[in-house]
C-alpha positions in Angstrom: 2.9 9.0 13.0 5.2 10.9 10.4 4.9 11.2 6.6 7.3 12.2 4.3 7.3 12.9 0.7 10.3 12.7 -1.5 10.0 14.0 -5.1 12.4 12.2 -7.7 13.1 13.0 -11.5 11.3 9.9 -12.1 9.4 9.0 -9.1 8.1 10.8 -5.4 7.8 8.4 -2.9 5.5 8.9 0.5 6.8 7.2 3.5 4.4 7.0 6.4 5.8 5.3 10.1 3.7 4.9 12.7 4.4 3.2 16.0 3.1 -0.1 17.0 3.8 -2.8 19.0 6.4 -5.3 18.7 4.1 -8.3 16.8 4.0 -11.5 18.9 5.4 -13.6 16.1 7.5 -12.9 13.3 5.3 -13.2 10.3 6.2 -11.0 7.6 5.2 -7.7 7.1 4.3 -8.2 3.6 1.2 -10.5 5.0 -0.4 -7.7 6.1 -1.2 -6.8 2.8 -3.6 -10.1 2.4 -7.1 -9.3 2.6 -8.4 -9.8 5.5 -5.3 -10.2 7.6 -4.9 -7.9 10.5 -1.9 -9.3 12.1 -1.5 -10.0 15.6 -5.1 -11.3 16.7 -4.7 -10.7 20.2 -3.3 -7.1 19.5 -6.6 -6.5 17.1 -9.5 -8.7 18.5 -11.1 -5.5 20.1 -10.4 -3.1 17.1 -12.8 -2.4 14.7 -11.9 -3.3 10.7 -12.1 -6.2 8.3 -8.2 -6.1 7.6 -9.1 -4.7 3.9 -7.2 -1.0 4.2 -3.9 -2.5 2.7 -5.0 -5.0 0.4 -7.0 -1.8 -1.1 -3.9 1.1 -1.1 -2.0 -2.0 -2.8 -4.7 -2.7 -5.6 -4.7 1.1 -5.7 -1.5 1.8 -6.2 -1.0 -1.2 -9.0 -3.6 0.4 -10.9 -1.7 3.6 -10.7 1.9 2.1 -11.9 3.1 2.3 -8.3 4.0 0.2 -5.5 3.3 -0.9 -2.2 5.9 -2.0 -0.1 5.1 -2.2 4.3 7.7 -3.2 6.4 9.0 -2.8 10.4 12.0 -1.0 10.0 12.3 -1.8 14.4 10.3 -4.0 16.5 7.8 -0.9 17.0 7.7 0.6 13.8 5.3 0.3 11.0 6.2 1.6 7.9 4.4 1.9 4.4 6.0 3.3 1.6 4.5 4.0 -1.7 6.8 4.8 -4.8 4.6 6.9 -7.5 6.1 7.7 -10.9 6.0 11.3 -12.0 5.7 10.5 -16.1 1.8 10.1 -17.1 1.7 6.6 -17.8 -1.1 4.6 -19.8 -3.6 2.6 -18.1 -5.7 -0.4 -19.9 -9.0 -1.3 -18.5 -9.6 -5.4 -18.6 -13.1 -4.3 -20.4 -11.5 -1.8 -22.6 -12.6 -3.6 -26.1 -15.4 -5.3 -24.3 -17.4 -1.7 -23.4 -15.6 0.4 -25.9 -13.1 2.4 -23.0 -10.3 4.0 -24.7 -6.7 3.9 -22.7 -6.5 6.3 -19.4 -3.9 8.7 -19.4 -2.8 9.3 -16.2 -2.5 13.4 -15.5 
C-alpha cells in the first residue's frame, strides 16, 4: 500500500493504491462505492465487513466539499483518491432552521 499527498493552491489531494487482485468481471470501480457492495464475492466471502467503508469515506468526503473518486489504474491495482479543498468552505446542516444550528465553517 502507498499514500501520497499532494498540496494545491486550491486543493491537496491523497492518493492511496493498494494491490489487489485482478476482479473476475469487469464491473466498474465506481460500484464499490455502493453500500454494501464488496466486489468480487468469491474474492470476499471469507473476509470479514459489510461492504460499508466506502460508501462512508464518500458521504464523508461530500459533507466536507470533497470528492471520492476509486478506480484500478492496472488489473491489480486499487486506487482511491480523495481531492480536499484548502479554502474553509461553509457547510449547511439539513436541520439547520429546524434545531436552530448556525452554518459550519470549516477550519
Amino acid at each position: 500500500m502507498t499514500c501520497t499527498v499532494q498540496a494545491g493552491e486550491n486543493h491537496t489531494i491523497i492518493t492511496i493504491d493498494n494491490t489487489t487482485r485482478p476482479p473476475e468481471n469487469a464491473a466498474d470501480a465506481e460500484d464499490l462505492i455502493q453500500p454494501f457492495h464488496r466486489g468480487d464475492d468469491t474474492r470476499m466471502a471469507n473476509r470479514p465487513g459489510h461492504g460499508l467503508g466506502l460508501s462512508i469515506a464518500k458521504a464523508c468526503t461530500d459533507a466536507m466539499q470533497a470528492t471520492l473518486a476509486v478506480s484500478r489504474p492496472s488489473p491489480g491495482t486499487f486506487r482511491a483518491e480523495i481531492k480536499l479543498p484548502n479554502r474553509p468552505t461553509q457547510r449547511h446542516c439539513p436541520q439547520q432552521k429546524e434545531h436552530g444550528h448556525r452554518p459550519h465553517a470549516r477550519q
